[in-house]
C-alpha positions in Angstrom: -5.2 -88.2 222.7 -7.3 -87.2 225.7 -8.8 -83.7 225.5 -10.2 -82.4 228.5 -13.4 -79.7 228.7 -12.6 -76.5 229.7 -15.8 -75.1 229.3 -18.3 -73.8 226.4 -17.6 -76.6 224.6 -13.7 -75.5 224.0 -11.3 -78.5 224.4 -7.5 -78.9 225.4 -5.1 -82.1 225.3 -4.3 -83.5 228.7 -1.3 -85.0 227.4 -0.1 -81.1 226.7 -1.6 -79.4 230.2 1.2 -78.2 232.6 -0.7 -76.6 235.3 -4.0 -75.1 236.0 -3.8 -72.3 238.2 -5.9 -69.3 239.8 -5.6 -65.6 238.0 -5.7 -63.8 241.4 -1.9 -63.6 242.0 0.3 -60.5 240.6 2.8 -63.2 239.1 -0.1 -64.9 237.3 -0.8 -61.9 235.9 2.3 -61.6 234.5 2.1 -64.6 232.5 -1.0 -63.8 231.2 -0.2 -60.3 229.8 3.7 -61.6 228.7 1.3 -64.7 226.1 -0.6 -61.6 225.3 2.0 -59.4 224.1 3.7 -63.0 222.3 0.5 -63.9 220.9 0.2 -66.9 223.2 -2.4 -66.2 224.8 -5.9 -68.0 224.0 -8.8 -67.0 225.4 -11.8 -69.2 226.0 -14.1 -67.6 228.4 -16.7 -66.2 226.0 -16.2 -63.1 227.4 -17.0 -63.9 231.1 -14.9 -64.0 234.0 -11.5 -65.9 233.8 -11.5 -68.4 236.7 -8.7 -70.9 235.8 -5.2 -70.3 233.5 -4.0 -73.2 232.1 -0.9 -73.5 231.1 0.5 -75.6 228.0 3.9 -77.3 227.1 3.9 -75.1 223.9 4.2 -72.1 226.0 0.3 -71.0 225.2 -1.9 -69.9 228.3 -5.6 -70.9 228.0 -8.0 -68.9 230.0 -10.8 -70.5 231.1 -14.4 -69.4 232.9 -14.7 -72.4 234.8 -13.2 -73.1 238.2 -9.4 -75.2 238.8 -11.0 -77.4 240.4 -13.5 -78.4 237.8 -10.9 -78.5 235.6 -8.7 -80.6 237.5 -12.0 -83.0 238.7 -12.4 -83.5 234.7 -8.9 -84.7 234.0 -9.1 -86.8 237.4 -12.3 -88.6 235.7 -10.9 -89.0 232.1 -8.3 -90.8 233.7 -10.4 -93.4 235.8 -12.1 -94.0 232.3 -9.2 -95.1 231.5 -8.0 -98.0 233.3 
C-alpha cells in the first residue's frame, strides 16, 4: 500500500485517491459542505488554510493545507520509486 503525505505528517492511500482538486470553485464547495453534513469529511489542515481537496473512492473528502501540486508531485515521485 502506498500512502502519500498530505502534510503535517497526516497520510492517505494512493491506491484510494480519486482527484485532488482546488477549493476555490462554488461546486467544490459543495462537496465539501455535503461530506460535512454526511460525516465524510476529514480534515487535516491543522487549522490553517485548506489549499487542496482530495477526494477518496470511499466517498470521504480530505482537506489538505498543502498545495495540488505538491500533492500530486508526491504521488508522481512515489511512483518513480517504484519501478
Amino acid at each position: 500500500m502506498k500512502l502519500i503525505n498530505i502534510g503535517f505528517g497526516n497520510m492517505v492511500s494512493a491506491n484510494r485517491l480519486i482527484a485532488i482538486v482546488s477549493p476555490e470553485s462554488a461546486p467544490i464547495k459543495r462537496i465539501i459542505q455535503e461530506a460535512r453534513d454526511k460525516g465524510l469529511l476529514i480534515d487535516a489542515t491543522y487549522g490553517r488554510r485548506t489549499r487542496a481537496v482530495i477526494m477518496m473512492d470511499s466517498d470521504h473528502v480530505v482537506l489538505s493545507a498543502i498545495q495540488p501540486e505538491t500533492v500530486a508531485n508526491r504521488l508522481d515521485e512515489d511512483e518513480d520509486e517504484d519501478e
